[in-house]
N, C-alpha and C positions, 0 to 999 in steps of 0.2 A: 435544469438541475442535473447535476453531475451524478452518476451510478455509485463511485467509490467517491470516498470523503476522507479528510483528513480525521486520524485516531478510528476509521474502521479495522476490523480482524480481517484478514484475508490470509490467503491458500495459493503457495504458486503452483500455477499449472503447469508450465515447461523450463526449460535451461537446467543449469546446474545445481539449481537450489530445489528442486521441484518437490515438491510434497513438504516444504517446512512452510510455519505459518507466523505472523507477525503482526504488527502495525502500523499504518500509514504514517508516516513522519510528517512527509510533504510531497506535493502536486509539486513536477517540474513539467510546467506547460498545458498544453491538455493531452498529452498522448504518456505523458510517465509517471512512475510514481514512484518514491523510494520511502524504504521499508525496513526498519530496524531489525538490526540482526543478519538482512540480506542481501548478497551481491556482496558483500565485503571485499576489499580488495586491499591491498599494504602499497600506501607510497615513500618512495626516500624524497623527503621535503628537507628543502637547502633553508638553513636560519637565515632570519630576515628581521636585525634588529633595528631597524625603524619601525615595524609594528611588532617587534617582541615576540616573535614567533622563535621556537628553538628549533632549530633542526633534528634529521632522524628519521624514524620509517614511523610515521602513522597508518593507520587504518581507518577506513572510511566506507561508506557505505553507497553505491552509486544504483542510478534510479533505473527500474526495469520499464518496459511498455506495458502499460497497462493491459495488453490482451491476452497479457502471460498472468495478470491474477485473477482470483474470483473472493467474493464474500465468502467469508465460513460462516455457516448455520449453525451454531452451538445445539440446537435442539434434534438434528438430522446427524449432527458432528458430519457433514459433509461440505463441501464447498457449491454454494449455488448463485443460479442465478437473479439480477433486480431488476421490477419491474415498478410503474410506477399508478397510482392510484388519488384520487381526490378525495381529502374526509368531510366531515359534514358542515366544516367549517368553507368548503372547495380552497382548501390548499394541498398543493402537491404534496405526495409522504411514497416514500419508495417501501415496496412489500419483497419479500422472499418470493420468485415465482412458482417452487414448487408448495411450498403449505398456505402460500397466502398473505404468513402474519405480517404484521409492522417491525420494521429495520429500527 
């Protein structure tokens, strides 16, 4: 079971975005994750009318390593970390490690 998940809230911890918070778009691999709103960067894309793309500068959003975010705790409003735990059904469910609760 993976720590962060697609549509979690997370907190960057280093680089240039550091202290904005967002949401997991998508898993690129198991080591990154890209994050709406973050890392944004501007490309000048050449049009490519066989698939109908216009040209021009877009913007896009390119994926961090994941050891650069953390879960935010809405109830701590801090960013923490997951650990994981068995409910009484024994399936796996990931908890906050500092207060305990269920993610």
């Amino acid at each position: 079971m993976k720590k962060i998940k697609k549509g979690d809230d997370v907190i960057i911890l280093a680089g240039k975005d550091k202290g904005k918070r967002g949401t997991v778009a998508k898993l690129v691999g198991d080591s990154r994750v890209q994050i709406q709103g973050v890392n944004t960067v501007k490309k000048h894309q050449k049009p490519n009318p066989s698939t109908g793309a216009s040209g021009g500068i877009v913007n896009m959003d390119l994926p961090i390593h994941i050891s650069n975010v953390a879960l935010y705790n809405f109830t701590s409003k801090k960013s923490d970390r997951v650990g994981f735990e068995y409910d009484s059904d024994q399936k796996k469910i990931r908890i906050f490690r500092s207060s305990g609760e269920k993610i």
